[in-house]
C-alpha positions in Angstrom: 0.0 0.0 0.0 1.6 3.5 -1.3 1.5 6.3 1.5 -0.8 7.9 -1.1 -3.6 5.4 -0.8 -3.3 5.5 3.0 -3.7 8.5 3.2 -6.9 8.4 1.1 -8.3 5.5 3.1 -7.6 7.5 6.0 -9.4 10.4 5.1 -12.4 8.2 4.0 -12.7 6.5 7.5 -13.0 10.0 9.2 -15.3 11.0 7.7 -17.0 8.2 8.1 -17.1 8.4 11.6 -17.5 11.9 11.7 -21.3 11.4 12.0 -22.2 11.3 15.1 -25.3 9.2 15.1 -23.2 6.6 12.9 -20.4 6.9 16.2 -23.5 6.7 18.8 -25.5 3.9 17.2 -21.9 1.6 16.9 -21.0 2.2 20.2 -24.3 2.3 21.7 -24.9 -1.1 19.9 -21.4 -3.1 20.8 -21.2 -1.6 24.4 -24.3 -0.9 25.6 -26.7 -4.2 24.0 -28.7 -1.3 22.2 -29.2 1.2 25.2 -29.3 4.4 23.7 -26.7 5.7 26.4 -24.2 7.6 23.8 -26.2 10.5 22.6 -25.1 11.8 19.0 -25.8 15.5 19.8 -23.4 15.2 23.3 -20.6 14.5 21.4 -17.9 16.6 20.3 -15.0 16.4 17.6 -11.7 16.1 18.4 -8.4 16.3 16.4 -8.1 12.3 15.6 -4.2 13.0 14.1 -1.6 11.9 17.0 0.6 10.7 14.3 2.3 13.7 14.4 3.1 13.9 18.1 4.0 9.9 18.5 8.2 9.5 18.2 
């Protein structure tokens, strides 16, 4: 896989998740067995890019 690709995978998966009723419903499902206890309008985005701060 070229760093190219990566990158465009990458950018594909964020904003993916970036919904937040996507995130919620996931999570809600896997953790919670369905319990609507993640609300999609109590989250916030964050800066998902530690690459640049990992050594």
């Amino acid at each position: 896989m070229t760093a190219k690709s990566k990158i465009k995978t990458d950018t594909v998966l964020k904003d993916f998740w970036r919904d937040n009723a996507r995130f919620a419903d996931l999570f809600n499902a896997a953790l919670f067995q369905g319990k609507q206890v993640i609300h999609p309008d109590e989250l916030e985005e964050l800066d998902t890019d530690f690459s640049s701060i990992l050594k």
